[in-house]
PDB file of N, CA, C and O in Angstrom:
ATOM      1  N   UNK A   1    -125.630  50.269 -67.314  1.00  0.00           N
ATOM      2  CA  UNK A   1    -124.536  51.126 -66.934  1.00  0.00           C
ATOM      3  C   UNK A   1    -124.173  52.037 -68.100  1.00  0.00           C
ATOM      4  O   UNK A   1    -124.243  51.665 -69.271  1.00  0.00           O
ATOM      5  N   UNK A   2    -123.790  53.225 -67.723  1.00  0.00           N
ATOM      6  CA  UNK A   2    -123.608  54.116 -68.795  1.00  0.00           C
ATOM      7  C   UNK A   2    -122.061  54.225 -69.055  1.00  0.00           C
ATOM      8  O   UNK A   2    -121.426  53.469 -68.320  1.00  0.00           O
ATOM      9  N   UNK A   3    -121.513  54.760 -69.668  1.00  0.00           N
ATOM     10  CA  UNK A   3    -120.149  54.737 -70.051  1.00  0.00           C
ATOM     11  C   UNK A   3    -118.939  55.492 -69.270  1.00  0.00           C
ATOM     12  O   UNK A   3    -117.735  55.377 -69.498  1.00  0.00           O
ATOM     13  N   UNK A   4    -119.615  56.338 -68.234  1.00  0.00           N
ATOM     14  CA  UNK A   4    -118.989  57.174 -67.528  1.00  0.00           C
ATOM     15  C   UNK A   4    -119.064  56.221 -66.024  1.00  0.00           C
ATOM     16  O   UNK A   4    -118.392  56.759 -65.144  1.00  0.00           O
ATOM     17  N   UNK A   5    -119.673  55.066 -65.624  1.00  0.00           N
ATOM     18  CA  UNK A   5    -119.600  54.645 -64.863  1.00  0.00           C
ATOM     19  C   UNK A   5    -118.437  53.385 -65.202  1.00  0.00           C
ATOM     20  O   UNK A   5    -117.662  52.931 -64.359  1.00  0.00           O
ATOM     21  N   UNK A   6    -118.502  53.036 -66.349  1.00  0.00           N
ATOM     22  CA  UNK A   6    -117.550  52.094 -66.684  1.00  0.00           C
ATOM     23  C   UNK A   6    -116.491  52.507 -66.844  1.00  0.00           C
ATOM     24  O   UNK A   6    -115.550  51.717 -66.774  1.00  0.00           O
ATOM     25  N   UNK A   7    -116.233  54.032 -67.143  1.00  0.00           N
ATOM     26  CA  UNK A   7    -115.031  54.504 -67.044  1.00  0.00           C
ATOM     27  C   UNK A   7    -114.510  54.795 -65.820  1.00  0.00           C
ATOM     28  O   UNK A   7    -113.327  54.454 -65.837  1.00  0.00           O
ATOM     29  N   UNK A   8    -114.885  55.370 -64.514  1.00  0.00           N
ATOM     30  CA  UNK A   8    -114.595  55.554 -63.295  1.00  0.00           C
ATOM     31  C   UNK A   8    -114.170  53.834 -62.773  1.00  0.00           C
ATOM     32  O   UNK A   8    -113.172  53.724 -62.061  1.00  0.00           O
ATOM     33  N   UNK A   9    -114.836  52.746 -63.095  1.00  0.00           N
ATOM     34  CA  UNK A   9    -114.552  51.553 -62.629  1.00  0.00           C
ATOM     35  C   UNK A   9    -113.244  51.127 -62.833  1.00  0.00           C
ATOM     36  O   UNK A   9    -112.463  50.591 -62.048  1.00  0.00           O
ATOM     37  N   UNK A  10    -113.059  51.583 -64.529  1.00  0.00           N
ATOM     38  CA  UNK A  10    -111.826  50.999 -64.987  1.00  0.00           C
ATOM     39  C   UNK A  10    -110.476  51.746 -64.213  1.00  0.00           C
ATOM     40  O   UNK A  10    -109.372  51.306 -63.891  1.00  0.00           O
ATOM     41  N   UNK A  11    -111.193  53.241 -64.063  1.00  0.00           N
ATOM     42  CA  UNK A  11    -109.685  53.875 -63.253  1.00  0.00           C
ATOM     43  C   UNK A  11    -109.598  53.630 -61.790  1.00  0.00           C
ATOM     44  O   UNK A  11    -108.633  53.913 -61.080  1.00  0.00           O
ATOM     45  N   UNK A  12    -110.458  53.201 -61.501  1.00  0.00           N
ATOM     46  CA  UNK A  12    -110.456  52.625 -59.982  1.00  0.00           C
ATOM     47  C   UNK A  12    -109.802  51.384 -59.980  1.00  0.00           C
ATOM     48  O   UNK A  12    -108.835  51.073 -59.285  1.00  0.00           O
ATOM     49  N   UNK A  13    -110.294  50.810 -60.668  1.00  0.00           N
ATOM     50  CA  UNK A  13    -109.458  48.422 -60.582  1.00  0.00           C
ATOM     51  C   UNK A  13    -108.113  49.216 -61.246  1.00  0.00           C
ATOM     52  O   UNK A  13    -107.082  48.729 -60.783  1.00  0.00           O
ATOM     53  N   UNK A  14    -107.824  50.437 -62.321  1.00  0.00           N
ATOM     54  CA  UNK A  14    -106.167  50.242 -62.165  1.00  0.00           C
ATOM     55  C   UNK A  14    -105.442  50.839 -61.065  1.00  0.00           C
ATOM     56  O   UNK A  14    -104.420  50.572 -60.434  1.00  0.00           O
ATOM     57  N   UNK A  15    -106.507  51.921 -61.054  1.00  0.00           N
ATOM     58  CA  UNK A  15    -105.492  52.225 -59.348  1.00  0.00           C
ATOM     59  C   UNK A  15    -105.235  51.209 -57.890  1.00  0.00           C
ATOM     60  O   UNK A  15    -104.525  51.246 -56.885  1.00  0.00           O
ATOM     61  N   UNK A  16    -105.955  50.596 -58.298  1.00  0.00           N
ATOM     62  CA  UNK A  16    -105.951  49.645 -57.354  1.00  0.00           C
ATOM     63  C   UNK A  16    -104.624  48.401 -57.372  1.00  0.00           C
ATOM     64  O   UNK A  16    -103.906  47.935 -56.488  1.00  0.00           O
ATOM     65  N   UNK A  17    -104.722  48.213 -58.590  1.00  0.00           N
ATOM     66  CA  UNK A  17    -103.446  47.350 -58.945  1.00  0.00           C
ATOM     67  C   UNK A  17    -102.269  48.142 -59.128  1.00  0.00           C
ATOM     68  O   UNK A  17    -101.255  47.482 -58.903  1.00  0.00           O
ATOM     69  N   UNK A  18    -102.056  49.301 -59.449  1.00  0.00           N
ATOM     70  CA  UNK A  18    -100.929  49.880 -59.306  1.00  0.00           C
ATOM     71  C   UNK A  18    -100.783  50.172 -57.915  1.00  0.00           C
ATOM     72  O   UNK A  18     -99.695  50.468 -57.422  1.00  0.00           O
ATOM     73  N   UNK A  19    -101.800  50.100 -57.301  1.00  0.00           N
ATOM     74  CA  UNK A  19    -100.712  50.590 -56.000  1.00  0.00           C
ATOM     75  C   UNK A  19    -100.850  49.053 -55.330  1.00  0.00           C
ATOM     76  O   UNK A  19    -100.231  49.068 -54.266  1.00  0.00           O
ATOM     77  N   UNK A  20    -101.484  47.641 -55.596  1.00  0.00           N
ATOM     78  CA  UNK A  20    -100.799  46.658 -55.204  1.00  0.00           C
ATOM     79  C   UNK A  20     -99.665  46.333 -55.898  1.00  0.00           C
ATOM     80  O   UNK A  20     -99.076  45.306 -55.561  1.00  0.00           O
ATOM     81  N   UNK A  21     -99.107  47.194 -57.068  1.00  0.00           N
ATOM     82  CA  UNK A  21     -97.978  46.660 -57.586  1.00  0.00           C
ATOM     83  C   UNK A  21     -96.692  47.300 -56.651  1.00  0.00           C
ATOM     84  O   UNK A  21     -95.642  46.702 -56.416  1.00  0.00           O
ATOM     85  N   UNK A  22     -97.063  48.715 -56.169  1.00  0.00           N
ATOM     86  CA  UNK A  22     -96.069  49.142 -55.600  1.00  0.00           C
ATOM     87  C   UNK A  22     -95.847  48.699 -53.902  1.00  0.00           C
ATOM     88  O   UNK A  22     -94.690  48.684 -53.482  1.00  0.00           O
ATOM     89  N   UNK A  23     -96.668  48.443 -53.224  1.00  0.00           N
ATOM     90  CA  UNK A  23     -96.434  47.774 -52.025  1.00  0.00           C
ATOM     91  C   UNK A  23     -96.094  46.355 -51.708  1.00  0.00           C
ATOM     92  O   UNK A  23     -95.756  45.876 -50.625  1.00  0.00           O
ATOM     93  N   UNK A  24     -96.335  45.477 -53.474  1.00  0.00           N
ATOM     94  CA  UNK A  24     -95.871  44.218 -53.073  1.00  0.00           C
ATOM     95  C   UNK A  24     -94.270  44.068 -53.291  1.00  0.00           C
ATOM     96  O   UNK A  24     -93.660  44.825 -54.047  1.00  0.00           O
ATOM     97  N   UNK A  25     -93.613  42.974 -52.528  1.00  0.00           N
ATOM     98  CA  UNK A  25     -92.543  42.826 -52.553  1.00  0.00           C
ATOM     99  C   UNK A  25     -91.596  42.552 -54.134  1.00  0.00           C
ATOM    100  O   UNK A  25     -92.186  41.953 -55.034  1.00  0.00           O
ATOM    101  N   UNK A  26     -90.546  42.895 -54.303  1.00  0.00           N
ATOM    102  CA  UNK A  26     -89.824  42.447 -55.318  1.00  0.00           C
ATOM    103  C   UNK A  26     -89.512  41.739 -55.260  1.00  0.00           C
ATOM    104  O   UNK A  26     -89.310  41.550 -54.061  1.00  0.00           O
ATOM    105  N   UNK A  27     -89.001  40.334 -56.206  1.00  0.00           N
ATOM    106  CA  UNK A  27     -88.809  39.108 -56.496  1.00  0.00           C
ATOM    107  C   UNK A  27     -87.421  39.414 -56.566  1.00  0.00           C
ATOM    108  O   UNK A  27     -87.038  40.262 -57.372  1.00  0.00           O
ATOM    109  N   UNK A  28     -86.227  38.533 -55.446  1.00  0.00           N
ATOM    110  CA  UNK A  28     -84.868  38.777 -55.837  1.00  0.00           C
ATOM    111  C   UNK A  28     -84.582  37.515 -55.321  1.00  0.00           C
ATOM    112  O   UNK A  28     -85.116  36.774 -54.495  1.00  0.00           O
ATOM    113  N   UNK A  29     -83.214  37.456 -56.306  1.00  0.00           N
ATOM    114  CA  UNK A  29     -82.673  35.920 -56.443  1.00  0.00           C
ATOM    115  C   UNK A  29     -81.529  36.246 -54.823  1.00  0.00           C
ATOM    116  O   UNK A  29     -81.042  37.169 -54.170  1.00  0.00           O
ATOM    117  N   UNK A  30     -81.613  34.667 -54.873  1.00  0.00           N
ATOM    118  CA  UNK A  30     -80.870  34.504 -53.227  1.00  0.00           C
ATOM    119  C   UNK A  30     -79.521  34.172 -53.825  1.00  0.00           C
ATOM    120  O   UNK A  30     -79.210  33.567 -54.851  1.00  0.00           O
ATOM    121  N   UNK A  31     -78.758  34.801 -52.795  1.00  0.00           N
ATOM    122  CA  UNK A  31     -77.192  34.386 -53.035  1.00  0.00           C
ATOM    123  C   UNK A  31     -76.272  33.717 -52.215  1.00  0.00           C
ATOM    124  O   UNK A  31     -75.836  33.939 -51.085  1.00  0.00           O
ATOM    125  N   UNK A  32     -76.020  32.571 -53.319  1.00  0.00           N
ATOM    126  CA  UNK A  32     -75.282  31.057 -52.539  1.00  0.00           C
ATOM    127  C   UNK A  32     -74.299  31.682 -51.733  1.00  0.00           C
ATOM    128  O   UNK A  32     -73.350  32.133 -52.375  1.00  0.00           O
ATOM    129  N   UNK A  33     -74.257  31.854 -50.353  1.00  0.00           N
ATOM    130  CA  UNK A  33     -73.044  32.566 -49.949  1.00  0.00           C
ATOM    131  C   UNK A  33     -72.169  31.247 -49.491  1.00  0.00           C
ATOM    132  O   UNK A  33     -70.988  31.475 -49.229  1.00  0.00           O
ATOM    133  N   UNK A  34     -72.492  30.303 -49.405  1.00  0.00           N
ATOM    134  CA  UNK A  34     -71.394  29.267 -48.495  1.00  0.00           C
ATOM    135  C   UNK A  34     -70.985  28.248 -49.997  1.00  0.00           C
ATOM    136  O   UNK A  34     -71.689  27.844 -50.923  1.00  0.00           O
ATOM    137  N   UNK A  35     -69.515  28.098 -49.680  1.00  0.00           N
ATOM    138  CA  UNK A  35     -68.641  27.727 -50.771  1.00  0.00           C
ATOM    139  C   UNK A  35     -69.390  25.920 -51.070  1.00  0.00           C
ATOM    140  O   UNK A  35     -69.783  25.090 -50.250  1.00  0.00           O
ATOM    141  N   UNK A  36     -69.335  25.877 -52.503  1.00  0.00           N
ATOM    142  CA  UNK A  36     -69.318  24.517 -52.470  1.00  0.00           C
ATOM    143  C   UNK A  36     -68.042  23.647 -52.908  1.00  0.00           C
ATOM    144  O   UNK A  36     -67.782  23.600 -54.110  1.00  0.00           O
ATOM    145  N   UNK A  37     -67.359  23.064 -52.138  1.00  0.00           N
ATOM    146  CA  UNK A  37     -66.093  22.721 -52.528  1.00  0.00           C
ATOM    147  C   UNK A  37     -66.415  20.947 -53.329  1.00  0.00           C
ATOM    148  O   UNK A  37     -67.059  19.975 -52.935  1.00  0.00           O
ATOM    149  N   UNK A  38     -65.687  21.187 -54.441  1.00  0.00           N
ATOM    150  CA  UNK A  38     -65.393  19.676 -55.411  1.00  0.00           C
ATOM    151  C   UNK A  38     -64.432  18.943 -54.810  1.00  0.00           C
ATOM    152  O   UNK A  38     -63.320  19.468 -54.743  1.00  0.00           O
ATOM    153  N   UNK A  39     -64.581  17.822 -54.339  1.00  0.00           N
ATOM    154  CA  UNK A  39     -63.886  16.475 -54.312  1.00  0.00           C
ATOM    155  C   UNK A  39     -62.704  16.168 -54.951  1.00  0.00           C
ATOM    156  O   UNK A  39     -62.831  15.181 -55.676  1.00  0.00           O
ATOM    157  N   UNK A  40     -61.835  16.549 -54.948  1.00  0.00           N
ATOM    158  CA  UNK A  40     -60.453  16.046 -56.137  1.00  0.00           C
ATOM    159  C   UNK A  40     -59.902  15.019 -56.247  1.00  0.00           C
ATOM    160  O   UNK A  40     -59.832  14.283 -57.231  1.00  0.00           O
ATOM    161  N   UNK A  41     -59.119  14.816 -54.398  1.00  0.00           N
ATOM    162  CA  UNK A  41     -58.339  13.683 -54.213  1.00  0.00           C
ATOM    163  C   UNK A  41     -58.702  13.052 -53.376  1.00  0.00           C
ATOM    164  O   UNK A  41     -59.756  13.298 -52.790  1.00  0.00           O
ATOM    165  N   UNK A  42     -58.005  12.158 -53.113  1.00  0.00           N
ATOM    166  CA  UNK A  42     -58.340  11.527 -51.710  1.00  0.00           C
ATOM    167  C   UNK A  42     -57.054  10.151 -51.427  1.00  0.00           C
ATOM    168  O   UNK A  42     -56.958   9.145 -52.130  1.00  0.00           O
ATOM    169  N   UNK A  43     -56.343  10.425 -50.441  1.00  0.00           N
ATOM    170  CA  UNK A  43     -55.327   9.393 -50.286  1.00  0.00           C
ATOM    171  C   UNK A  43     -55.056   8.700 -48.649  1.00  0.00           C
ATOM    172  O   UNK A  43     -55.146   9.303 -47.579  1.00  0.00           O
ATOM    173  N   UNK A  44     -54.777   7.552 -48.828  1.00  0.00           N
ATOM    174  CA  UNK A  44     -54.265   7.121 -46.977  1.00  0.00           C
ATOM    175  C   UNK A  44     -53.257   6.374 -47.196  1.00  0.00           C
ATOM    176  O   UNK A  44     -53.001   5.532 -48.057  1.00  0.00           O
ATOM    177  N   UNK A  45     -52.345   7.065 -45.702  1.00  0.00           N
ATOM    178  CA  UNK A  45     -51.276   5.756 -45.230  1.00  0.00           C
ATOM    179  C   UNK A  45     -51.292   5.744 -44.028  1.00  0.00           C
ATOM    180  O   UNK A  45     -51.387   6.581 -43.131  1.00  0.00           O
ATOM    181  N   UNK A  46     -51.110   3.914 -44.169  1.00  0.00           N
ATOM    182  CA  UNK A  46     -51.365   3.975 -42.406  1.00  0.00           C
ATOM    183  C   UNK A  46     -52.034   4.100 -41.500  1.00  0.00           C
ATOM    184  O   UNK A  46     -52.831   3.164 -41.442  1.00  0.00           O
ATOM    185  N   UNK A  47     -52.163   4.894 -40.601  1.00  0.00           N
ATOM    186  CA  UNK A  47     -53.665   5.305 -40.477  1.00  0.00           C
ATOM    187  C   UNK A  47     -54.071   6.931 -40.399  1.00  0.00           C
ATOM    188  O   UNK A  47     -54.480   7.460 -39.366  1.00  0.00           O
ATOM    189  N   UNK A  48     -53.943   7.407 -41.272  1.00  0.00           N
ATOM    190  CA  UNK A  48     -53.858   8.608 -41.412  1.00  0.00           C
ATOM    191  C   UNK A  48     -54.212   8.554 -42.948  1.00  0.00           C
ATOM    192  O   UNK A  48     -53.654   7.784 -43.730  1.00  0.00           O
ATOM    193  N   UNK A  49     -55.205   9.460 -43.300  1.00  0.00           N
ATOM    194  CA  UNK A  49     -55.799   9.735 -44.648  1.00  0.00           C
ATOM    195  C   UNK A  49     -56.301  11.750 -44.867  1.00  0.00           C
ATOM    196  O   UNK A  49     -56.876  12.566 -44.145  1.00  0.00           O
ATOM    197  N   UNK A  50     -55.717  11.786 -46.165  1.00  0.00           N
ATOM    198  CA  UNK A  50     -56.107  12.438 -46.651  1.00  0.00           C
ATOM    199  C   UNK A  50     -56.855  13.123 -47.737  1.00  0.00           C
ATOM    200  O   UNK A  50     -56.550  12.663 -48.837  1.00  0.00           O
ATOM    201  N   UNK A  51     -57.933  14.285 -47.791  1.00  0.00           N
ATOM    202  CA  UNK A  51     -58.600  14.409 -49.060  1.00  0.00           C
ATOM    203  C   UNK A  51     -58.761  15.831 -49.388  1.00  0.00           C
ATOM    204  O   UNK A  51     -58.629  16.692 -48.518  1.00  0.00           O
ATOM    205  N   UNK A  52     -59.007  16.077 -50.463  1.00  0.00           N
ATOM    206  CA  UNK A  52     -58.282  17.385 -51.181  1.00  0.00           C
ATOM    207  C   UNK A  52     -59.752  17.907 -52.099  1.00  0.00           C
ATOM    208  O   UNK A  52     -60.180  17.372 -53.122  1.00  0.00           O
ATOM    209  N   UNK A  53     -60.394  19.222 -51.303  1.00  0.00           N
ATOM    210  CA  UNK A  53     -61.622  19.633 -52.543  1.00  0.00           C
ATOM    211  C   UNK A  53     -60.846  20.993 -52.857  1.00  0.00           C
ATOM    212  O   UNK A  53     -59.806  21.387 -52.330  1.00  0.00           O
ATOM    213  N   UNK A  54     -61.628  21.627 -53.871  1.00  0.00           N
ATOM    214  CA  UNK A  54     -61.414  22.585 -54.641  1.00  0.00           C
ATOM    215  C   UNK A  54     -63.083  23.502 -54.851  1.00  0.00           C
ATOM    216  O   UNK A  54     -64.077  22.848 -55.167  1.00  0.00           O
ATOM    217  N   UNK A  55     -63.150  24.658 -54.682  1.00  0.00           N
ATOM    218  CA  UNK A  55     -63.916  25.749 -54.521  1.00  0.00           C
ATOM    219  C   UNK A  55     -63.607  26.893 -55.585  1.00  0.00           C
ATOM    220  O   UNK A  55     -63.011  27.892 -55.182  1.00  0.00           O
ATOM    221  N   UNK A  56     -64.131  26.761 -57.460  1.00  0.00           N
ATOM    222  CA  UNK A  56     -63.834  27.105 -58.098  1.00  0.00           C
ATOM    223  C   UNK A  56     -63.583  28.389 -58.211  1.00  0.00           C
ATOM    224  O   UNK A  56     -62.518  28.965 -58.437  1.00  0.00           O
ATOM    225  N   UNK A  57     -65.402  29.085 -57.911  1.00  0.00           N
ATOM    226  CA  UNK A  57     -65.605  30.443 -57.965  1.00  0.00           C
ATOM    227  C   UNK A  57     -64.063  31.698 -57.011  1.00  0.00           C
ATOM    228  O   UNK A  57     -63.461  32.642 -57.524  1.00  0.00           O
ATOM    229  N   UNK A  58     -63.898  31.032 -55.349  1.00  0.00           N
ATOM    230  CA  UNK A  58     -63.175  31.871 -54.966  1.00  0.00           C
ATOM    231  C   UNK A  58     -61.564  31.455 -55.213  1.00  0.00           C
ATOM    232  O   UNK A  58     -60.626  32.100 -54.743  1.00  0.00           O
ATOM    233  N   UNK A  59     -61.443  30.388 -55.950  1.00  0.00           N
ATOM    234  CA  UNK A  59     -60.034  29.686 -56.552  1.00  0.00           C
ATOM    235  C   UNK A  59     -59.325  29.222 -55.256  1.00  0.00           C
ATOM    236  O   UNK A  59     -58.122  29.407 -55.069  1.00  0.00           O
ATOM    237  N   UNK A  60     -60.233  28.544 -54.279  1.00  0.00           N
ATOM    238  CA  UNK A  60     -59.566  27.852 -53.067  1.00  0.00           C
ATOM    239  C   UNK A  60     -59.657  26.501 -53.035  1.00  0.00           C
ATOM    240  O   UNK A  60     -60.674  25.859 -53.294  1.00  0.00           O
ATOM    241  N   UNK A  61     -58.615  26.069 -52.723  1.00  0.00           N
ATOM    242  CA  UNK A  61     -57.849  24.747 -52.195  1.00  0.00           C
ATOM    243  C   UNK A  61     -58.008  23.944 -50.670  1.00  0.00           C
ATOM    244  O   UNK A  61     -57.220  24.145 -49.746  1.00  0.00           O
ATOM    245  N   UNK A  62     -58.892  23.230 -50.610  1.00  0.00           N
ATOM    246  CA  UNK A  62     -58.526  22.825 -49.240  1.00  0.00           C
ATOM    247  C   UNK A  62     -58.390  21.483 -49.083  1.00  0.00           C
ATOM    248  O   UNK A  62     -58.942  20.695 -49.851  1.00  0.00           O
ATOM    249  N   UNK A  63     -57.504  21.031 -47.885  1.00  0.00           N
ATOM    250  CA  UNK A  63     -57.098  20.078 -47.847  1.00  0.00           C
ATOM    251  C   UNK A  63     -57.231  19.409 -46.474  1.00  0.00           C
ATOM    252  O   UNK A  63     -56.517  19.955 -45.633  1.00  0.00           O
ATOM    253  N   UNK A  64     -57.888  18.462 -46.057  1.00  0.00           N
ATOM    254  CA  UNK A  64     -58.307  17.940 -44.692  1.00  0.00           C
ATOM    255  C   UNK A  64     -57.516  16.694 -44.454  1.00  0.00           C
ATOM    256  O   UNK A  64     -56.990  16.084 -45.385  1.00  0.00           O
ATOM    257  N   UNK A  65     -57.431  16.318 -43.206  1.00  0.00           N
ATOM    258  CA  UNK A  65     -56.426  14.856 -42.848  1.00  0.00           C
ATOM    259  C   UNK A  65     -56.688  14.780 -41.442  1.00  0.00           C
ATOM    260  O   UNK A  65     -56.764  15.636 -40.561  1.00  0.00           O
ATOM    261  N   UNK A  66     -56.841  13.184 -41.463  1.00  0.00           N
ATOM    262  CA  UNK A  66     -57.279  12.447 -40.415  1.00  0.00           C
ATOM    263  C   UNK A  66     -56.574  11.790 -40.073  1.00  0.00           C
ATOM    264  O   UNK A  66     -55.856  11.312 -40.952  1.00  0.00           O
ATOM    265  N   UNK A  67     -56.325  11.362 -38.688  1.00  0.00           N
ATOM    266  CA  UNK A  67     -54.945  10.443 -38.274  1.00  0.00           C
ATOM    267  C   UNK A  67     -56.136   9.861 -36.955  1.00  0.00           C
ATOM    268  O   UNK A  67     -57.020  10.424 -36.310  1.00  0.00           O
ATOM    269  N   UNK A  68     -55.613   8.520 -37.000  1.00  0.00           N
ATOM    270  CA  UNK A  68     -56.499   7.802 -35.841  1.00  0.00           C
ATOM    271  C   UNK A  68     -55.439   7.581 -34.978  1.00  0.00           C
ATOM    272  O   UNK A  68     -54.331   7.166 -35.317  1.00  0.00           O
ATOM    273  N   UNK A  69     -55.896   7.943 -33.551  1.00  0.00           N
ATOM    274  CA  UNK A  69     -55.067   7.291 -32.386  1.00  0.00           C
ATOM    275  C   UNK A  69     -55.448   6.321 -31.757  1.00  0.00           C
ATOM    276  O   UNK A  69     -56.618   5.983 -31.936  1.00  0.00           O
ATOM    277  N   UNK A  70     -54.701   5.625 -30.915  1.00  0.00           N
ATOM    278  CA  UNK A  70     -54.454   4.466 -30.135  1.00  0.00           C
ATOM    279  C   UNK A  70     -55.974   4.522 -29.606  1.00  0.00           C
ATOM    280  O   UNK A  70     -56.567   3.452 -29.743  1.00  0.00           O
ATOM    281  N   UNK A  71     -56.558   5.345 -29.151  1.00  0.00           N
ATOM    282  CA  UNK A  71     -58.042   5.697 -28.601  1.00  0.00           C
ATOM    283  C   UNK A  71     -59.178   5.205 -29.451  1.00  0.00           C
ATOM    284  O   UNK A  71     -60.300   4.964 -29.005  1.00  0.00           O
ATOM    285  N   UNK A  72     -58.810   5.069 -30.713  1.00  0.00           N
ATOM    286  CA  UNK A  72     -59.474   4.963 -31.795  1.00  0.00           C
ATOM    287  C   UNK A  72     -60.032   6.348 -32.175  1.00  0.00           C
ATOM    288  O   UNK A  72     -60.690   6.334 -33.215  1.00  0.00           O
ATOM    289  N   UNK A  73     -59.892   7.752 -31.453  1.00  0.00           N
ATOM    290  CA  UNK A  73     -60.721   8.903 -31.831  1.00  0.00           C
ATOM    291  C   UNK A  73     -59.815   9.471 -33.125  1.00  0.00           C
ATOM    292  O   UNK A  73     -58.591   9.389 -33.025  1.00  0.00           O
ATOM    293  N   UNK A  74     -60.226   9.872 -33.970  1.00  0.00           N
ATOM    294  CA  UNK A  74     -59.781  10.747 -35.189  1.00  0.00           C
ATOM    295  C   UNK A  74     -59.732  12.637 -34.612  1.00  0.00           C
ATOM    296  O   UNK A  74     -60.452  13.386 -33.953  1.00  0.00           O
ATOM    297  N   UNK A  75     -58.347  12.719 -35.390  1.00  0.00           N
ATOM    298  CA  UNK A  75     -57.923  14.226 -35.368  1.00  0.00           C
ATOM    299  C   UNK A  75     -58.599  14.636 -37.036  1.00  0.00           C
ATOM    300  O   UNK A  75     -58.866  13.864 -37.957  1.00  0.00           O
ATOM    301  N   UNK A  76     -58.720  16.007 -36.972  1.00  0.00           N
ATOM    302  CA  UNK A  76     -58.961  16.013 -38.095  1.00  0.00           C
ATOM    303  C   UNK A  76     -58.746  17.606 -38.587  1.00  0.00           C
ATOM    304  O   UNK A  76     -59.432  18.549 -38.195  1.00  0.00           O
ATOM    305  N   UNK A  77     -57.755  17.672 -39.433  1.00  0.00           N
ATOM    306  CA  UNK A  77     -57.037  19.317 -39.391  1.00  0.00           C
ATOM    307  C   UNK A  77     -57.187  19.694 -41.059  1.00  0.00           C
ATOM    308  O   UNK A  77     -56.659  19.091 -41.994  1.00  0.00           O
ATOM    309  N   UNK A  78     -57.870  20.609 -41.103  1.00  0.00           N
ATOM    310  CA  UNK A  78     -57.681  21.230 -42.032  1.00  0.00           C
ATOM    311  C   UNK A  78     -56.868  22.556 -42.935  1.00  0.00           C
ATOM    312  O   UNK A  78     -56.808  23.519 -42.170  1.00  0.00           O
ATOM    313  N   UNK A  79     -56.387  22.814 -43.977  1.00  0.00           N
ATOM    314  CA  UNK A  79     -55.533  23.662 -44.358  1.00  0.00           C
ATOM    315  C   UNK A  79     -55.910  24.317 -45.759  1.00  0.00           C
ATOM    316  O   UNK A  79     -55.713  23.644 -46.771  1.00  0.00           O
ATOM    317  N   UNK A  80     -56.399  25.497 -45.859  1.00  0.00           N
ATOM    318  CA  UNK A  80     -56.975  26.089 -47.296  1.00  0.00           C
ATOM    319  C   UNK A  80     -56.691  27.091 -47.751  1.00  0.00           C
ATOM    320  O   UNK A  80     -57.145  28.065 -47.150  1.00  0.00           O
ATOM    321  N   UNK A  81     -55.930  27.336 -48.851  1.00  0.00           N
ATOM    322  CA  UNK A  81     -55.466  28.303 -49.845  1.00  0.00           C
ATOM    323  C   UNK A  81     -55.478  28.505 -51.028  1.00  0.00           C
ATOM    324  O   UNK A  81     -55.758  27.766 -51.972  1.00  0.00           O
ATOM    325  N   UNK A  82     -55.015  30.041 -50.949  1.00  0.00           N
ATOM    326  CA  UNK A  82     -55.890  30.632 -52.629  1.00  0.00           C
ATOM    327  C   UNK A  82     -54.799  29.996 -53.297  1.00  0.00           C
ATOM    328  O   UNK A  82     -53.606  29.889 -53.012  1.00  0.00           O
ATOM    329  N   UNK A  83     -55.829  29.410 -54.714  1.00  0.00           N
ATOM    330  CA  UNK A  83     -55.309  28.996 -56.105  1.00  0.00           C
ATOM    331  C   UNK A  83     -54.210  30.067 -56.772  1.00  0.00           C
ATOM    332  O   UNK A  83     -54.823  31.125 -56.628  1.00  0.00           O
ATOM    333  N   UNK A  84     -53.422  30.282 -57.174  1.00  0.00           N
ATOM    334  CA  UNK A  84     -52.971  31.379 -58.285  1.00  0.00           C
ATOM    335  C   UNK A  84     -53.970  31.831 -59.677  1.00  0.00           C
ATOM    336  O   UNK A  84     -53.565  32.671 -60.481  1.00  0.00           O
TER     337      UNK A  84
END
């Protein structure tokens, strides 16, 4: 091979990879969209209990409670607000 064939090769394999560089996809980071709430408290009386997480990033508070009836089925209500 002469040197002018090795040169046409070389600009061919880069054109080739530059334009697989431009049609392949970009690498992008995924974003946690659903809150992860921390565990804080947790208390019962009776038959009714309650427990308390915390969701740093959007500075929310939530607070869930369960009350058992005569049925034995559980209610279960939740209540969540922004931190100051």
């Amino acid at each position: 091979m002469n040197t002018r064939s090795i040169r046409i090769s070389a600009v061919a394999i880069l054109a080739v990879v530059l334009v697989a560089l431009c049609l392949s996809p970009l690498a992008k980071s995924q974003v946690q969209a659903s809150p992860s709430y921390i565990p804080i408290g947790v208390s019962s009386t009776g038959n009714s209990s309650t427990v308390w997480f915390h969701e740093p990033y959007s500075r929310q508070a939530l607070a869930c409670q369960t009350v058992t009836t005569a049925a034995g089925l559980s209610n279960i209500q939740c209540v969540s607000a922004k931190l100051p």
